[in-house]
Gaussian input, Z-matrix of N, CA and C with variables (Angstrom, degrees):
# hf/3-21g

backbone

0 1
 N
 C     1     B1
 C     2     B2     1     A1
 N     3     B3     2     A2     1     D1
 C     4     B4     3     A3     2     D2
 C     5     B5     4     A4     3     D3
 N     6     B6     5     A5     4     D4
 C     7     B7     6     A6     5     D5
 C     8     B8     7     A7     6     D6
 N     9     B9     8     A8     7     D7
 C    10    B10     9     A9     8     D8
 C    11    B11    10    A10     9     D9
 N    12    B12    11    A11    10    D10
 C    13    B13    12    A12    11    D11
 C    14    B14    13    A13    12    D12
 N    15    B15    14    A14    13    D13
 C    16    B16    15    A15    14    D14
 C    17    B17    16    A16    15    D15
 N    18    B18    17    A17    16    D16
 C    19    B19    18    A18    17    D17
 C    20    B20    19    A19    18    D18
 N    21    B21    20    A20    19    D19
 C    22    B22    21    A21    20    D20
 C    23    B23    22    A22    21    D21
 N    24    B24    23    A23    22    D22
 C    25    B25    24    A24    23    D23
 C    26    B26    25    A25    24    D24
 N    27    B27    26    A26    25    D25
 C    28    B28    27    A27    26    D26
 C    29    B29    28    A28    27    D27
 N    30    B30    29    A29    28    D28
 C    31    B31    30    A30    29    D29
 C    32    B32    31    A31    30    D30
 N    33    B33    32    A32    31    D31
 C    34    B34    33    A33    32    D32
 C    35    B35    34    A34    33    D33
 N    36    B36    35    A35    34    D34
 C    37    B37    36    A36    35    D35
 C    38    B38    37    A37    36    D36
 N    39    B39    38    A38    37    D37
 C    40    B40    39    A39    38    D38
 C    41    B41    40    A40    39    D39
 N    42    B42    41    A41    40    D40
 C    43    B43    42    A42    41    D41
 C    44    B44    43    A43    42    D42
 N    45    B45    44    A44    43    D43
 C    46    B46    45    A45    44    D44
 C    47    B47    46    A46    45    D45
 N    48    B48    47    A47    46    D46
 C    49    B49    48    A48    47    D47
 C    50    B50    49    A49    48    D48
 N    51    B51    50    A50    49    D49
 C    52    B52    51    A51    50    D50
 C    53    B53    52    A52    51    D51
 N    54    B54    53    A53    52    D52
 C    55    B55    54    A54    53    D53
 C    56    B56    55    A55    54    D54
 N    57    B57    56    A56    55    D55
 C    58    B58    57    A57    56    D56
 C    59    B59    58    A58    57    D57
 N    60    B60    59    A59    58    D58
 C    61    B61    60    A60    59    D59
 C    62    B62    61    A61    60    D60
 N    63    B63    62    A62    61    D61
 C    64    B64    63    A63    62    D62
 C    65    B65    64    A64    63    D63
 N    66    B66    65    A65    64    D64
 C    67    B67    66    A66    65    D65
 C    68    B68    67    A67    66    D66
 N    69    B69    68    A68    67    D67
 C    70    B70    69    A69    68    D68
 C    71    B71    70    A70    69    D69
 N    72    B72    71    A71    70    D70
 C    73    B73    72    A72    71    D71
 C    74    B74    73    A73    72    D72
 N    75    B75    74    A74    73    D73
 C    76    B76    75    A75    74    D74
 C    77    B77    76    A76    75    D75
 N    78    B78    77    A77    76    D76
 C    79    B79    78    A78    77    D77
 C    80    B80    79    A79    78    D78
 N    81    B81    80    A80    79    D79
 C    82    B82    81    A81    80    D80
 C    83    B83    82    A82    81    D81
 N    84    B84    83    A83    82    D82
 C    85    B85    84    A84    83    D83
 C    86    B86    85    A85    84    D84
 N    87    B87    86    A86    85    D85
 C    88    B88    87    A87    86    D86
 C    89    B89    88    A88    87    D87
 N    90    B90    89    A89    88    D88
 C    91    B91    90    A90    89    D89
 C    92    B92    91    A91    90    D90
 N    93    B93    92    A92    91    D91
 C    94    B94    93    A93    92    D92
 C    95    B95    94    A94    93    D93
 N    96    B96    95    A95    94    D94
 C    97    B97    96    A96    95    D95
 C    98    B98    97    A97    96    D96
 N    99    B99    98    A98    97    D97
 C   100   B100    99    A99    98    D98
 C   101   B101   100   A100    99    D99
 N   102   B102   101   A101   100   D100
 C   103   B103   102   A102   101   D101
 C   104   B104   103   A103   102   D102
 N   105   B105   104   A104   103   D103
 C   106   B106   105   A105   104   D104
 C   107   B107   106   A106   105   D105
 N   108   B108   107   A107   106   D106
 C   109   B109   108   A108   107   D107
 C   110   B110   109   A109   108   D108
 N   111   B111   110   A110   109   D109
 C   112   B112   111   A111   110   D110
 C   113   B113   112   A112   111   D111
 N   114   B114   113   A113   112   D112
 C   115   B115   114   A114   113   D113
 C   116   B116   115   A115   114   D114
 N   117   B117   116   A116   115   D115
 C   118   B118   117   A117   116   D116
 C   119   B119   118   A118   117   D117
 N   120   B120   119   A119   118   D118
 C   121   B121   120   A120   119   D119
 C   122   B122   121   A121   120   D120
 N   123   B123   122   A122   121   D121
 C   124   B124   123   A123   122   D122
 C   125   B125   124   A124   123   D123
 N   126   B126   125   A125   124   D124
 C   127   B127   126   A126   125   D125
 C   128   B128   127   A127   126   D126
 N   129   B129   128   A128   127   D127
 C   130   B130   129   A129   128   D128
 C   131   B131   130   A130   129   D129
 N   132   B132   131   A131   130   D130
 C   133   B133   132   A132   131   D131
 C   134   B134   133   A133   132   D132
 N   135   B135   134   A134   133   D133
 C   136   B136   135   A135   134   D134
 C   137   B137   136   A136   135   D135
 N   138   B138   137   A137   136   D136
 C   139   B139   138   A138   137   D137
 C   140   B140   139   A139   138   D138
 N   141   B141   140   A140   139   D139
 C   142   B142   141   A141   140   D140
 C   143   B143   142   A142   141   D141
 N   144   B144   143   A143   142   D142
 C   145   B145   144   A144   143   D143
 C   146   B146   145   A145   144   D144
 N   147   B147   146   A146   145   D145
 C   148   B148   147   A147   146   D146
 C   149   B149   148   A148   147   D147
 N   150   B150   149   A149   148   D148
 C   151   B151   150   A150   149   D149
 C   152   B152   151   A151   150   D150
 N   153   B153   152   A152   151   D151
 C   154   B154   153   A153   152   D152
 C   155   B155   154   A154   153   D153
 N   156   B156   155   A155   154   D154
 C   157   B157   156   A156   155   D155
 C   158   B158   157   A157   156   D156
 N   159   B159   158   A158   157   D157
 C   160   B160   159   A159   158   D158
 C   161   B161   160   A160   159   D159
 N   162   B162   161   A161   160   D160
 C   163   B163   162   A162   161   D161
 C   164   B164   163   A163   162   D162
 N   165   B165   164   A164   163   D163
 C   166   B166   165   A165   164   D164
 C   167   B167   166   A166   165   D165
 N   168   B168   167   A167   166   D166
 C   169   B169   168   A168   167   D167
 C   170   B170   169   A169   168   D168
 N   171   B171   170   A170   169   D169
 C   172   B172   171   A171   170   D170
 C   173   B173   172   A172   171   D171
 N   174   B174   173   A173   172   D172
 C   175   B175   174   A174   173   D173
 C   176   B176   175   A175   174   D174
 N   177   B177   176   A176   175   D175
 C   178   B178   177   A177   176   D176
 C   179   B179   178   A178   177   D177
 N   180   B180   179   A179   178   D178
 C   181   B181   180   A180   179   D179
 C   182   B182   181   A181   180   D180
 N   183   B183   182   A182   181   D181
 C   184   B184   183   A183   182   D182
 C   185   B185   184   A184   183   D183
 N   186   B186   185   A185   184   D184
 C   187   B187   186   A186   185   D185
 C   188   B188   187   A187   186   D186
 N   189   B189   188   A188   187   D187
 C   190   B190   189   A189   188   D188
 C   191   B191   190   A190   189   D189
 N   192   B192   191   A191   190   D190
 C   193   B193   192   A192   191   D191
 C   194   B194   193   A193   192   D192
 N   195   B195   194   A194   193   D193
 C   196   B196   195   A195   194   D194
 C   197   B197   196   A196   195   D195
 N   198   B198   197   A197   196   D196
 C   199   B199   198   A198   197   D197
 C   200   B200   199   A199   198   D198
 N   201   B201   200   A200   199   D199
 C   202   B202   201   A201   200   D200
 C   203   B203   202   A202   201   D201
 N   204   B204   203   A203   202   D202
 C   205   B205   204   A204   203   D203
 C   206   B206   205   A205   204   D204
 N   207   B207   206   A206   205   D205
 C   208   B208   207   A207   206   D206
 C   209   B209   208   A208   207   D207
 N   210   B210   209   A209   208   D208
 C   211   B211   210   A210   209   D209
 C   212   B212   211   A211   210   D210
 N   213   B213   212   A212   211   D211
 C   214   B214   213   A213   212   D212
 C   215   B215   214   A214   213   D213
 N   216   B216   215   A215   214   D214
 C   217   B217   216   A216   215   D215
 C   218   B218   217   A217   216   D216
 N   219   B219   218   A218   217   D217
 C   220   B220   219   A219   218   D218
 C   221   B221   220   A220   219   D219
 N   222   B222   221   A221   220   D220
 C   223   B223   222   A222   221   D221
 C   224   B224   223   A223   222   D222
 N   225   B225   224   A224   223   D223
 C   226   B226   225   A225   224   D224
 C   227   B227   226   A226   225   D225
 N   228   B228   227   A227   226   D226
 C   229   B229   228   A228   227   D227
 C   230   B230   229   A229   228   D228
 N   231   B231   230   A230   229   D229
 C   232   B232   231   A231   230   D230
 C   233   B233   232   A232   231   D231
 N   234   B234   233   A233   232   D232
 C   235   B235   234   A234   233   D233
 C   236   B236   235   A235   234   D234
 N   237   B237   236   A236   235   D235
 C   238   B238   237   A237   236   D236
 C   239   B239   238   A238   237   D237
 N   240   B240   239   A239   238   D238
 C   241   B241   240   A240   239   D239
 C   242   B242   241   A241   240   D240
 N   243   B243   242   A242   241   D241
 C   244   B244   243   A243   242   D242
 C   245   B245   244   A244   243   D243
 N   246   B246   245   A245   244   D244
 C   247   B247   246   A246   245   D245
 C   248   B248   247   A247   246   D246
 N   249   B249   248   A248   247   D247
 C   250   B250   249   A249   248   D248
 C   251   B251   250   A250   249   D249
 N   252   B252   251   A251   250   D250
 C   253   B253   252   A252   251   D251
 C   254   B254   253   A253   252   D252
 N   255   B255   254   A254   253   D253
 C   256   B256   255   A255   254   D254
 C   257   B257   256   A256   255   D255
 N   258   B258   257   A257   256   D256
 C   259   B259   258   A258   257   D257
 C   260   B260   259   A259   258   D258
 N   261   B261   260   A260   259   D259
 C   262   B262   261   A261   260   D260
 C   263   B263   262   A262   261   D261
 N   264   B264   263   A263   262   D262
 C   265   B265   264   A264   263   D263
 C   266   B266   265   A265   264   D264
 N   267   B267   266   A266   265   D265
 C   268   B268   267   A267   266   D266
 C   269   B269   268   A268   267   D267
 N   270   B270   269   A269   268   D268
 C   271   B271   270   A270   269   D269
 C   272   B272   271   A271   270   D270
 N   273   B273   272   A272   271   D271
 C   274   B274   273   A273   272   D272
 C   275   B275   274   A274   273   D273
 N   276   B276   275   A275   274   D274
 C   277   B277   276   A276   275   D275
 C   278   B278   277   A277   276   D276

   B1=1.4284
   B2=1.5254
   B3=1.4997
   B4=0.7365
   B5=1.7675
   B6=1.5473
   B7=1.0749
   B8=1.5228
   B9=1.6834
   B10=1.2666
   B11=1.9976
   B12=1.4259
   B13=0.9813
   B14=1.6042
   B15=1.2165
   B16=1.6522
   B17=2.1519
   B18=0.9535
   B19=1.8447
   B20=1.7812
   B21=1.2362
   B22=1.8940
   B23=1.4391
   B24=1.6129
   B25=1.2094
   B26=1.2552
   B27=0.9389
   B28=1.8400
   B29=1.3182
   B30=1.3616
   B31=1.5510
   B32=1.2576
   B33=1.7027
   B34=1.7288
   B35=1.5204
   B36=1.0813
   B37=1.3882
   B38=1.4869
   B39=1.5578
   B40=1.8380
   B41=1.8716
   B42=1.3098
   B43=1.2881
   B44=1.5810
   B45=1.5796
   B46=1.3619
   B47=1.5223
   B48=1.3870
   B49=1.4785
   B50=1.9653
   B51=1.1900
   B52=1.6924
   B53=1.6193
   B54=1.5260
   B55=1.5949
   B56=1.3789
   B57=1.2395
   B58=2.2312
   B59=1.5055
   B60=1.2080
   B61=0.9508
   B62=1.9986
   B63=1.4936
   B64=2.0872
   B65=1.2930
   B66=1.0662
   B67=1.7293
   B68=1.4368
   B69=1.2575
   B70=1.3774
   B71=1.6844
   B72=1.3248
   B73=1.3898
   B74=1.9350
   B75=1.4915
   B76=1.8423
   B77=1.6973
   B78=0.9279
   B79=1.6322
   B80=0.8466
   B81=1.6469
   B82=1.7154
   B83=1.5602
   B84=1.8364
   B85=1.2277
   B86=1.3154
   B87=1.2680
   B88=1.5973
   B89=1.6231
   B90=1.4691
   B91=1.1958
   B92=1.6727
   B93=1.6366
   B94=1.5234
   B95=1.3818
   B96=1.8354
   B97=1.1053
   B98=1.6205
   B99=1.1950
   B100=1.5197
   B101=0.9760
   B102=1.2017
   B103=1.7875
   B104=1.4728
   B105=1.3768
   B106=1.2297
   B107=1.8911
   B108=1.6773
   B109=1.2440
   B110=1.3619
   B111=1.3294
   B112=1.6652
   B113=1.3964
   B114=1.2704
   B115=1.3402
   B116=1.5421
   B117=1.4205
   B118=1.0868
   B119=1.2613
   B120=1.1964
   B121=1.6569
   B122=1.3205
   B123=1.5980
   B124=1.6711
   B125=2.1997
   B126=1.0370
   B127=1.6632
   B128=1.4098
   B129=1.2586
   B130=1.5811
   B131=1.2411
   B132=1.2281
   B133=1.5662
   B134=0.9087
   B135=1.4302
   B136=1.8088
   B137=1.8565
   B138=1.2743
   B139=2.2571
   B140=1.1863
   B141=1.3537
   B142=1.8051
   B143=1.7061
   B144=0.9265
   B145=1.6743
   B146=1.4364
   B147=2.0019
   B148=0.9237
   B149=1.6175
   B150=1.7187
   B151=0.8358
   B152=1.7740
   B153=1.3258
   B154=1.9961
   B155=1.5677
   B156=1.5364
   B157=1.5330
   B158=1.3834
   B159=1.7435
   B160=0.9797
   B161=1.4495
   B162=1.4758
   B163=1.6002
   B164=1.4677
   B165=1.3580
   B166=2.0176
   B167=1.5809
   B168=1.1206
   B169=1.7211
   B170=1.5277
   B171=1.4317
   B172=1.0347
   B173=1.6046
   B174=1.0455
   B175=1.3208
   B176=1.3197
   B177=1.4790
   B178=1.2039
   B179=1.9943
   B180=1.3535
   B181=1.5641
   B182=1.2722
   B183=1.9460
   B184=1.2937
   B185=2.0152
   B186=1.3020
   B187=1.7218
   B188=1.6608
   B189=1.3971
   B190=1.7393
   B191=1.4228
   B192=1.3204
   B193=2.2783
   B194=1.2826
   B195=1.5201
   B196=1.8578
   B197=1.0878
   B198=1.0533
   B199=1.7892
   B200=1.4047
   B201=1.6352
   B202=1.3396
   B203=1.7843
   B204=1.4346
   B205=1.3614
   B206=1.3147
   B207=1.4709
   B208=1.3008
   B209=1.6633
   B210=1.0425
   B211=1.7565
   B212=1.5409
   B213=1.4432
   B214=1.5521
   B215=1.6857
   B216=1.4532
   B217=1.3603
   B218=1.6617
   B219=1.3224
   B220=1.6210
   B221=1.2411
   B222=1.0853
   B223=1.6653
   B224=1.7661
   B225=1.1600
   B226=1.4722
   B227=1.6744
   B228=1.3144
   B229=1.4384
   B230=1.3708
   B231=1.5043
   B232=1.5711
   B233=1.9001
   B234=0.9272
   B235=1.3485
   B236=1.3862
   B237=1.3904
   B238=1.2773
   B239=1.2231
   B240=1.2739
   B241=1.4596
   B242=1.0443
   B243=1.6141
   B244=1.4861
   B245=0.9952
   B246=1.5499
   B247=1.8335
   B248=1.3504
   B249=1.3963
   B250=1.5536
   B251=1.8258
   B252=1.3383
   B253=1.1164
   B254=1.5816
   B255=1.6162
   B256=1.6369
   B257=1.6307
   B258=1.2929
   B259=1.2837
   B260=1.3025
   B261=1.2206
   B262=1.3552
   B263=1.2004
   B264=1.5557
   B265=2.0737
   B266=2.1493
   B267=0.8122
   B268=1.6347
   B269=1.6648
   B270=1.1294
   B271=0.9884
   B272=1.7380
   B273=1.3032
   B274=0.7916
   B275=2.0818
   B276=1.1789
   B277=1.0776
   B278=1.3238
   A1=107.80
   A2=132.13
   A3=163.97
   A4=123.76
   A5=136.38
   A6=137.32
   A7=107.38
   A8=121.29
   A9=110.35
   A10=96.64
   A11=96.22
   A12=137.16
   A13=131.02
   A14=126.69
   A15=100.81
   A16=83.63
   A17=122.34
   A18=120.52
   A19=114.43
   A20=107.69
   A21=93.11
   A22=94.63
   A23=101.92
   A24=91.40
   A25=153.69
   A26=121.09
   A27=118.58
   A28=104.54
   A29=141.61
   A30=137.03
   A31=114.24
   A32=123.94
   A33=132.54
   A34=96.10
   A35=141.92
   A36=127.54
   A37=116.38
   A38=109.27
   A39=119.56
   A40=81.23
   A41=132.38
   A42=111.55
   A43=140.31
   A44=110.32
   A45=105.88
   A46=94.87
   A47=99.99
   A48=124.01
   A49=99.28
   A50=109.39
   A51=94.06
   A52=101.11
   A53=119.23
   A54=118.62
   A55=121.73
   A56=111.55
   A57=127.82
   A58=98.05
   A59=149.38
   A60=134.05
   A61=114.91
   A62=78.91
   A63=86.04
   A64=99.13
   A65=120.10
   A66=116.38
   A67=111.10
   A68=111.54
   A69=135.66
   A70=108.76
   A71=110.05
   A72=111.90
   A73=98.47
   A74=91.81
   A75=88.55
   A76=105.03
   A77=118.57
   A78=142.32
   A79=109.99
   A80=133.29
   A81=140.36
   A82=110.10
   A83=109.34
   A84=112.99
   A85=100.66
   A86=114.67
   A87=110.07
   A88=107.00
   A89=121.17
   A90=108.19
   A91=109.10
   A92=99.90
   A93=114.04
   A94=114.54
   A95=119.47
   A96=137.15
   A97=116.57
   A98=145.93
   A99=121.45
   A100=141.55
   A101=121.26
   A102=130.28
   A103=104.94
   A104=117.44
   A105=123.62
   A106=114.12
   A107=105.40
   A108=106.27
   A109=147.68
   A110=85.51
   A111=102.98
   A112=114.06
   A113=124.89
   A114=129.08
   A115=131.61
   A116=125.97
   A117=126.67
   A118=113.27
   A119=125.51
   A120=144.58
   A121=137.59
   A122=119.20
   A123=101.66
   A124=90.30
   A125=101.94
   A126=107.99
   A127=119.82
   A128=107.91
   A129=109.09
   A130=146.23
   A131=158.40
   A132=145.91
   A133=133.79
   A134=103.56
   A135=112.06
   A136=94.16
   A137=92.43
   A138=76.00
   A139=113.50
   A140=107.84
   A141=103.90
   A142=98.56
   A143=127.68
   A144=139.03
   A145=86.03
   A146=90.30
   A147=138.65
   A148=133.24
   A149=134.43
   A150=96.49
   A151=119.77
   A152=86.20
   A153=100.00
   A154=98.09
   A155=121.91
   A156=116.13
   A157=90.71
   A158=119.91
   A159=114.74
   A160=141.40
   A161=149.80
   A162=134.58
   A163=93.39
   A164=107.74
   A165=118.20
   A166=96.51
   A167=97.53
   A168=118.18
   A169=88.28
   A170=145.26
   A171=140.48
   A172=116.98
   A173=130.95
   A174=132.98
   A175=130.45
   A176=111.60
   A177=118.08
   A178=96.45
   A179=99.75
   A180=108.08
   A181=113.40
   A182=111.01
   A183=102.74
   A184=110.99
   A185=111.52
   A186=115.95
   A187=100.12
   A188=104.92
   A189=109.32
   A190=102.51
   A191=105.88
   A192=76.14
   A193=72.85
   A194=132.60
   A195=127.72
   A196=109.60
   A197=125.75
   A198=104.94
   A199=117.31
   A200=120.70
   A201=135.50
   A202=103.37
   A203=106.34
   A204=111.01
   A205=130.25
   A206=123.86
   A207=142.63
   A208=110.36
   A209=101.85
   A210=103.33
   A211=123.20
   A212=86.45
   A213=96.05
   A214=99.11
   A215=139.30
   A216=122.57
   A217=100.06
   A218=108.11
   A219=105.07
   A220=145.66
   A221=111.82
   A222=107.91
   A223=116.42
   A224=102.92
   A225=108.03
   A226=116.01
   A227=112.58
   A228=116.56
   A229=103.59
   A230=137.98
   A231=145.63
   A232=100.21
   A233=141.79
   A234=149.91
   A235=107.05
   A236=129.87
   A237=120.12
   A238=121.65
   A239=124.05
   A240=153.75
   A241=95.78
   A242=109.94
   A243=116.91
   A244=115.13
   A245=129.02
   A246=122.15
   A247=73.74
   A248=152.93
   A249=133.36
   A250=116.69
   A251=101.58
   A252=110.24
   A253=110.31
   A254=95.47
   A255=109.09
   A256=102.56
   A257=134.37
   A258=133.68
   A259=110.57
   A260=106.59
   A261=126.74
   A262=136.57
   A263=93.12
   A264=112.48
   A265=65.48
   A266=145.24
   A267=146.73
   A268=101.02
   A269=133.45
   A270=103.66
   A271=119.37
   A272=111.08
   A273=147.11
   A274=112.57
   A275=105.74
   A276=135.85
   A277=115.23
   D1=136.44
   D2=-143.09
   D3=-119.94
   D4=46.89
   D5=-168.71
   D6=-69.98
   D7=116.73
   D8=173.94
   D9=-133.71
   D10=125.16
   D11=171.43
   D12=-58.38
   D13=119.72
   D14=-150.72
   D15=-105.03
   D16=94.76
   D17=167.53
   D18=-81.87
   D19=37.26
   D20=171.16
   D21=-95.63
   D22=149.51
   D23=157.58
   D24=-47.70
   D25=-1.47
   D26=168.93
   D27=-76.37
   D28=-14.81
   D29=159.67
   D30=-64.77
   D31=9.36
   D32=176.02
   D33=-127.94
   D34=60.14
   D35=167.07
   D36=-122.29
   D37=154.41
   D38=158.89
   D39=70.73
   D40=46.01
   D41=-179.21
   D42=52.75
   D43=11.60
   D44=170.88
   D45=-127.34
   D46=145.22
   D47=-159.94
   D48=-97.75
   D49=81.20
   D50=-167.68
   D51=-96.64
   D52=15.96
   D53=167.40
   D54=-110.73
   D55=-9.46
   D56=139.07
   D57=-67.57
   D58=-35.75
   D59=-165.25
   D60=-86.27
   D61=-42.41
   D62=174.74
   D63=-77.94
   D64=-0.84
   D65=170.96
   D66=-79.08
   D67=-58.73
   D68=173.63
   D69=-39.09
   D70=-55.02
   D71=-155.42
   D72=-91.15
   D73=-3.71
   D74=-177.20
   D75=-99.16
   D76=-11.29
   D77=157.17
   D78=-65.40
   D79=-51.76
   D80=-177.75
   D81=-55.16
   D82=-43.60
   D83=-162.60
   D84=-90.14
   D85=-37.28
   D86=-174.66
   D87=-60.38
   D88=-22.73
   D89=-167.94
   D90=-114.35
   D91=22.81
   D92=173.36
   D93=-116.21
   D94=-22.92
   D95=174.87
   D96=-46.63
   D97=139.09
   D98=132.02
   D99=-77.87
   D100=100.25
   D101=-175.16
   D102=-43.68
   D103=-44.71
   D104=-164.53
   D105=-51.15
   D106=-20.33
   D107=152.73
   D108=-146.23
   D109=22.95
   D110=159.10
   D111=-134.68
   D112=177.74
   D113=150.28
   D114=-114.38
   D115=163.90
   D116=-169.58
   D117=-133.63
   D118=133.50
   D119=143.29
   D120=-82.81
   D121=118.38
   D122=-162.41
   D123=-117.86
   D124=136.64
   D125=177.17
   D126=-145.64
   D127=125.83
   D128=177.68
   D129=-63.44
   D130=-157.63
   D131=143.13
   D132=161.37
   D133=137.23
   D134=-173.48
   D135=-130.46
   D136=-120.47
   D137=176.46
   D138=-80.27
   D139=6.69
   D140=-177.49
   D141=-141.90
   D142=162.19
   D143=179.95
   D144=-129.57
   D145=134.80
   D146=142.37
   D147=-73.37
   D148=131.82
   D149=155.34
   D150=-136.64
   D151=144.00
   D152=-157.48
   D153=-78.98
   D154=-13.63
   D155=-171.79
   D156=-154.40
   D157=135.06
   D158=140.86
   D159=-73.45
   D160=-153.49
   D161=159.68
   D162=-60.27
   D163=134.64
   D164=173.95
   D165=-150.17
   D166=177.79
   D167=179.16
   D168=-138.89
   D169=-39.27
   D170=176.68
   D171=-36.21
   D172=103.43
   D173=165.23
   D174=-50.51
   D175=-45.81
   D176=-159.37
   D177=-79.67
   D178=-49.83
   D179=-168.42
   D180=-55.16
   D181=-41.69
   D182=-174.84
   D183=-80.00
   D184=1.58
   D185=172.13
   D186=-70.75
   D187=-44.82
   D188=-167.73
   D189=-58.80
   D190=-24.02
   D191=-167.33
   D192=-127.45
   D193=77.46
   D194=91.90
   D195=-79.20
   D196=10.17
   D197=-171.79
   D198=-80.40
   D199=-25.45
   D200=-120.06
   D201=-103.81
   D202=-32.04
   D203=168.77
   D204=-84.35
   D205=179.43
   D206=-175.23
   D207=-159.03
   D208=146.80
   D209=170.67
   D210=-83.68
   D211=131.33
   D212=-168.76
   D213=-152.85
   D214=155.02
   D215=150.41
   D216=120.20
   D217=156.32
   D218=134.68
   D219=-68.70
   D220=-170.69
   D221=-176.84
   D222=-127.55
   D223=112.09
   D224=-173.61
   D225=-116.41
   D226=64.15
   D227=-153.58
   D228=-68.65
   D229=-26.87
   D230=167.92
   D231=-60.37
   D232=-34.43
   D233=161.94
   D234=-55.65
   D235=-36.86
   D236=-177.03
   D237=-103.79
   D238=-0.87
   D239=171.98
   D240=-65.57
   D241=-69.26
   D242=-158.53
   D243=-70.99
   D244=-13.75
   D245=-161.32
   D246=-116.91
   D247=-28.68
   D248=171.61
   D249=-53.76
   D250=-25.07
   D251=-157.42
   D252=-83.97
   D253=-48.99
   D254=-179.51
   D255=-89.76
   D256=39.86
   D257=-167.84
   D258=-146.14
   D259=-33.96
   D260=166.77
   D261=-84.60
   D262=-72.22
   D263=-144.50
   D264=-102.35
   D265=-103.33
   D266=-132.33
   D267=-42.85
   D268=-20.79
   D269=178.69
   D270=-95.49
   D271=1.12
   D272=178.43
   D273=-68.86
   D274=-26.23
   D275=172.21
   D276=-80.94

């Protein structure tokens, strides 16, 4: 599974912080998930993706790198599709 995170700035506007919040709620799931039978990937993005986790079952490691971003950028959500896709799930195939 594949968590991608949208960090351009427009997730910081008019005073509500909604990229602390997809932080928040990707922390909630990771630490509601069972690793024990799936795995997870967490990656960022504005015109370019980041990625803060590769596929892990590790809990603890993939909690440590949400910390690392901030919103900044545009938003190129077809860009992060696509490098989730061929990064992930195709080789997988």
């Amino acid at each position: 599974m594949v968590l991608l995170l949208d960090k351009s700035g427009s997730m910081v506007e008019n005073g509500v912080d909604g990229f602390s919040e997809a932080q928040s709620a990707a922390e909630a799931f990771v630490a509601a998930v069972d690793l024990d039978k799936t795995q997870v990937a967490i990656a960022f993005f504005d015109t370019d993706i980041y990625w803060a986790s590769e596929l892990s079952q590790d809990k603890q490691t993939i909690l440590e790198n949400l910390v690392d971003y901030e919103a900044s950028g545009q938003t190129d959500i077809a860009n992060a599709l696509n490098d989730a896709g061929e990064r992930v799930l195709l080789p997988a195939r």
